[in-house]
C-alpha atoms as a printed R data frame, in Angstrom:
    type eleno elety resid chain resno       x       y       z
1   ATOM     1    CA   UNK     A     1 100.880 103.861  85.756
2   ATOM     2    CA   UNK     A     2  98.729 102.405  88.515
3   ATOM     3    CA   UNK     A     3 100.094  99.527  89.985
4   ATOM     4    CA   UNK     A     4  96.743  97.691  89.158
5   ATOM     5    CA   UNK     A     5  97.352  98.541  85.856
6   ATOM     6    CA   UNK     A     6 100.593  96.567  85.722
7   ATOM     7    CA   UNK     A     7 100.449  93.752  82.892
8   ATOM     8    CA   UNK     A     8 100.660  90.845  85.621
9   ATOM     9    CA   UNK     A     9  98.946  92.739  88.617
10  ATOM    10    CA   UNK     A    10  95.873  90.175  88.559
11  ATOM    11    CA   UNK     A    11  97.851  87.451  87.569
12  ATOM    12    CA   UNK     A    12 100.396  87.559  89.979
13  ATOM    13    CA   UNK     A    13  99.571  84.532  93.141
14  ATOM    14    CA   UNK     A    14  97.498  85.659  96.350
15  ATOM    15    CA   UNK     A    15 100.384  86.302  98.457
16  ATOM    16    CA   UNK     A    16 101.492  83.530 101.122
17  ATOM    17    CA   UNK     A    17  99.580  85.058 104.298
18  ATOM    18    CA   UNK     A    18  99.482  83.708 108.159
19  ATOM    19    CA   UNK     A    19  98.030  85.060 111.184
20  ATOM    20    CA   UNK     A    20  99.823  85.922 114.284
21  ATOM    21    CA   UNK     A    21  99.288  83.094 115.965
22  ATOM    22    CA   UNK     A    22 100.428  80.697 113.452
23  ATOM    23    CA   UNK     A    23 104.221  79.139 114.423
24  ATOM    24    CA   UNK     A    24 107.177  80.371 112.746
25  ATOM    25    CA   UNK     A    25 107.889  76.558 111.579
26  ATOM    26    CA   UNK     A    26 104.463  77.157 109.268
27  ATOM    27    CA   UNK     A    27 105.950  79.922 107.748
28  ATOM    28    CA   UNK     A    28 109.253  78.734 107.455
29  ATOM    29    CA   UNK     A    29 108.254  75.343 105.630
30  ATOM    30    CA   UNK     A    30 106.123  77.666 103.309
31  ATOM    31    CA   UNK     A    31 109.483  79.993 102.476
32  ATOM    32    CA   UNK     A    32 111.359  77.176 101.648
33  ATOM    33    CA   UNK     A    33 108.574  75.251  99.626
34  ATOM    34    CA   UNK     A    34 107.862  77.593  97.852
35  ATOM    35    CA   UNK     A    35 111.208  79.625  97.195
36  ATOM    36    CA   UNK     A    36 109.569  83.016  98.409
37  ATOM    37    CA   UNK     A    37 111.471  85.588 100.495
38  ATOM    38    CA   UNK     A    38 108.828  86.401 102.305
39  ATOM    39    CA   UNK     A    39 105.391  86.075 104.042
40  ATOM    40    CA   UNK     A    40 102.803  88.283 105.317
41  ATOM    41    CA   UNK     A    41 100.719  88.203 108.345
42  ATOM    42    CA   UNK     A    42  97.522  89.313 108.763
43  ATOM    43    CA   UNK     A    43  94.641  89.972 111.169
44  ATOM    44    CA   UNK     A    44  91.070  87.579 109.715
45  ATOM    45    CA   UNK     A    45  89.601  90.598 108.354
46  ATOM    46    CA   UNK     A    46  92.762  90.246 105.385
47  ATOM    47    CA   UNK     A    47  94.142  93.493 107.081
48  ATOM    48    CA   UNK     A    48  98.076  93.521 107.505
49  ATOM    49    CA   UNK     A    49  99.476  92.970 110.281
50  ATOM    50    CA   UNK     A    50 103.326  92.213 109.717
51  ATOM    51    CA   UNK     A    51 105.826  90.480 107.519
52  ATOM    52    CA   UNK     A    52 108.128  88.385 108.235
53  ATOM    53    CA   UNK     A    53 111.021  87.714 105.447
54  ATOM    54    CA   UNK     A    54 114.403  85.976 105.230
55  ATOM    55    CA   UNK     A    55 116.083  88.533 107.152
56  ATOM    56    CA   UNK     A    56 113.957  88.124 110.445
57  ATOM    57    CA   UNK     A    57 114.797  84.860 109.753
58  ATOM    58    CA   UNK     A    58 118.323  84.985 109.960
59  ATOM    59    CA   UNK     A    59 117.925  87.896 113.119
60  ATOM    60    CA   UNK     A    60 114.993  87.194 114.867
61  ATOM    61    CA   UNK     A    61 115.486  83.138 114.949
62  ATOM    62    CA   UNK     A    62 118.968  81.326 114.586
63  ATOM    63    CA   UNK     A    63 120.204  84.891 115.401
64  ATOM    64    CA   UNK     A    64 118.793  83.942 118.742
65  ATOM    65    CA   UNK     A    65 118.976  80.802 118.651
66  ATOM    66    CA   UNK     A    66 114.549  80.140 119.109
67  ATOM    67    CA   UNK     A    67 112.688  77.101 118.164
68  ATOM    68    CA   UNK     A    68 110.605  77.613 115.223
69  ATOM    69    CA   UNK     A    69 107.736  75.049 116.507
70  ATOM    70    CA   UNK     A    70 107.324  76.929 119.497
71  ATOM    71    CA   UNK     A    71 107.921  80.615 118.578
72  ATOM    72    CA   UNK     A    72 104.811  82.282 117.190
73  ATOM    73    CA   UNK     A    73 105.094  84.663 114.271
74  ATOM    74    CA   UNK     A    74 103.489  87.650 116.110
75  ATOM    75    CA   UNK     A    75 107.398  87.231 118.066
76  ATOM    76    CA   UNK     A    76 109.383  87.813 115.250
77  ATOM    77    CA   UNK     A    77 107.468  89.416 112.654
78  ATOM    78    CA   UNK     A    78 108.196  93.169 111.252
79  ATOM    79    CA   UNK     A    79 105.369  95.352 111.816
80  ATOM    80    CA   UNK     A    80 106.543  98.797 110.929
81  ATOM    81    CA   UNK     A    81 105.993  97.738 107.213
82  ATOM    82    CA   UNK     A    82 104.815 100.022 104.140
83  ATOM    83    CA   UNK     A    83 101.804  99.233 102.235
84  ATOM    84    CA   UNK     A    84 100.984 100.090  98.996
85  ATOM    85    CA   UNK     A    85  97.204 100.621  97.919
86  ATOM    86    CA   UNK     A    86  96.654  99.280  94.768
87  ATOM    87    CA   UNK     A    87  95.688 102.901  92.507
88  ATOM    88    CA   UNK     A    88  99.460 104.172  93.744
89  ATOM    89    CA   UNK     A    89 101.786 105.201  91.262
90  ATOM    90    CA   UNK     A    90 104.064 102.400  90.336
91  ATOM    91    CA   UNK     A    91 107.385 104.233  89.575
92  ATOM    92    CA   UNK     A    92 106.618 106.063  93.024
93  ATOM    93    CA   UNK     A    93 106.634 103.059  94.724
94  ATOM    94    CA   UNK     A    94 110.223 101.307  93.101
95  ATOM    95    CA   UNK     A    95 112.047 105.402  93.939
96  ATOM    96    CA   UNK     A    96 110.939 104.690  97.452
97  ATOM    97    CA   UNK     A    97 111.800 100.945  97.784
98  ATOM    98    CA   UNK     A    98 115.092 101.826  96.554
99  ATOM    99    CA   UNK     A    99 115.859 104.444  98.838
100 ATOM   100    CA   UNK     A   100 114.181 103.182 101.918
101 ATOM   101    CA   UNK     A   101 115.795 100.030 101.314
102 ATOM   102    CA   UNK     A   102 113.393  97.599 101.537
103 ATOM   103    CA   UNK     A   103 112.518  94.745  98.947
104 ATOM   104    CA   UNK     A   104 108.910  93.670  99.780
105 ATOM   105    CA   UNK     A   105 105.601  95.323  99.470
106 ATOM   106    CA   UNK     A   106 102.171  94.396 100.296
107 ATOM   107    CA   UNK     A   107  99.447  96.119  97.794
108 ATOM   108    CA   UNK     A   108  96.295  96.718  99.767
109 ATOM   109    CA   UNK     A   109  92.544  97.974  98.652
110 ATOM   110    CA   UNK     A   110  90.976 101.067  99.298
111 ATOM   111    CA   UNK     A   111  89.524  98.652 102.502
112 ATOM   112    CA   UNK     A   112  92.804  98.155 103.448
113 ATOM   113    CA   UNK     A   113  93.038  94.672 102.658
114 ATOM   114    CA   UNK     A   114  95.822  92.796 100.985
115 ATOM   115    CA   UNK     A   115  95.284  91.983  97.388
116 ATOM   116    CA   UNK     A   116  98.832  91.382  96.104
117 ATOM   117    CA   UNK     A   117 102.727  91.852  96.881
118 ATOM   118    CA   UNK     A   118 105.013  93.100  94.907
119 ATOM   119    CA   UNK     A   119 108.553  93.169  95.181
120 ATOM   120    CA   UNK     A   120 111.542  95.145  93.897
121 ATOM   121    CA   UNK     A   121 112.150  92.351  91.310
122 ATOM   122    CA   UNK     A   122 108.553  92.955  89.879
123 ATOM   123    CA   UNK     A   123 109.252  96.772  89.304
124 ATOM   124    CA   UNK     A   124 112.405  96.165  87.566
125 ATOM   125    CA   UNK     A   125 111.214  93.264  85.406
126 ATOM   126    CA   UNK     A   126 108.442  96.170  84.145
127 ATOM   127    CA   UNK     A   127 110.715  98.814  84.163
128 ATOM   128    CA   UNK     A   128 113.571  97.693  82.677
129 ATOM   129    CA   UNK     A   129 111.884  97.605  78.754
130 ATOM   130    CA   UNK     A   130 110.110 100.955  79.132
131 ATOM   131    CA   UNK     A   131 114.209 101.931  80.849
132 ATOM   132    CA   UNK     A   132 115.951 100.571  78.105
133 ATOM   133    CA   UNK     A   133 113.007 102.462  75.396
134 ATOM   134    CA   UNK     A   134 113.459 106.024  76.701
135 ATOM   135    CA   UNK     A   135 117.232 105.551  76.762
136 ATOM   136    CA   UNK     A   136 117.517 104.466  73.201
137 ATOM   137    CA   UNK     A   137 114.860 107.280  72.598
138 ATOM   138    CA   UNK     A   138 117.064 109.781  74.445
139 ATOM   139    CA   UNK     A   139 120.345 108.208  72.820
140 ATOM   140    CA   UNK     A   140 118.747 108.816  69.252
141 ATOM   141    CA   UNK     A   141 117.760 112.132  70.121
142 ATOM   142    CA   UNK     A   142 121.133 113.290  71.644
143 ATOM   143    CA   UNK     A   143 123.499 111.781  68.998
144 ATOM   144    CA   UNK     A   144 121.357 113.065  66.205
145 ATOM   145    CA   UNK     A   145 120.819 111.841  62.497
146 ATOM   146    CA   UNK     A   146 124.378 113.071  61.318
147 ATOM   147    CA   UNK     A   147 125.935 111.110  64.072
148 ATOM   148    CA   UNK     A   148 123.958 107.660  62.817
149 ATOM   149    CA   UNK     A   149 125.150 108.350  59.189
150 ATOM   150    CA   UNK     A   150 128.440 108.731  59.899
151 ATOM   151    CA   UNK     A   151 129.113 105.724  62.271
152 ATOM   152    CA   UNK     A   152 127.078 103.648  59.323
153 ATOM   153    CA   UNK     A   153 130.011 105.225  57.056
154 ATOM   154    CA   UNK     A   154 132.595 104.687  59.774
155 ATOM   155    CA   UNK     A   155 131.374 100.833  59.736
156 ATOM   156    CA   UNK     A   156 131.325 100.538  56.317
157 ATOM   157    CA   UNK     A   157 134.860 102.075  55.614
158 ATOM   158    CA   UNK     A   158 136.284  99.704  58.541
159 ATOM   159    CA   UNK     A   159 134.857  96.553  56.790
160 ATOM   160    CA   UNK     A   160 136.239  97.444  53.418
161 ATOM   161    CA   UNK     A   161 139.681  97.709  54.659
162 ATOM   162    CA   UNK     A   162 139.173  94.444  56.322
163 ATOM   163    CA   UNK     A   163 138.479  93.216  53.057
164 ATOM   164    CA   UNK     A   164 140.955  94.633  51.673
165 ATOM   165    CA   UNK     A   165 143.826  93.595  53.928
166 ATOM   166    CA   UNK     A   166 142.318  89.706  53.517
């Protein structure tokens, strides 16, 4: 599946963007308002530039102890980011988030413009039915129809001598 095709994909909010030159207080107050770990930054034609999430937070500011009215974004912001475009395979994308260990990722247009994030939290909350499907599926198929009947026996033989001990 294409991440565009995801159920929510054009539902989901515009992401929270800045520009470079915006303070890190702006997108500090905008983290906290709004309960998001992150923020991206981009350049005024909508093309990314950086993020900047919790962790450069923690590092980048009190780590070194900077104002956040006087320290621009462009200072602490990640630029050696991924970007997804938006006709990418979505179960591509969650193998290499997990490996590469990171848990935000801007969705782009065949431009190169950002049209949506996604994060590791999105995959799994689409994953996790279709997961939990093709295990039951595989679960069925392993286990086989002889195995079902006789844990349906199993179950009712182990409530009758319940029953019968009461």
């Amino acid at each position: 599946m294409k991440i565009k095709d995801k159920p929510d994909f054009k539902t989901k909010p515009k992401p929270v963007t800045f520009v470079p030159d915006d303070s890190v207080r702006k997108a500090l107050d905008a983290m906290c308002e709004k309960n998001i770990g992150s923020v991206i930054i981009v350049h005024p034609d909508q093309k990314v530039a950086g993020i900047v999430t919790e962790r450069d937070m923690m590092i980048r500011m009190l780590g070194q102890n900077r104002n956040p009215d006087t320290t621009k974004i462009s200072e602490i912001m990640s630029t050696n980011i991924r970007t997804a475009n938006e006709d990418d395979n979505l179960v591509d994308w969650m193998h290499t988030m997990s490996s590469e260990r990171f848990r935000h990722l801007p969705v782009v247009d065949t431009q190169g413009r950002l049209v949506s994030m996604m994060s590791q939290g999105d995959f799994v909350a689409h994953t996790f039915p279709d997961l939990y499907e093709a295990l039951r599926q595989d679960l069925k198929g392993r286990l086989g129809r002889g195995f079902q009947i006789a844990l349906i026996v199993f179950a009712v033989l182990t409530l009758g001598l319940i029953a019968f001990e009461l």
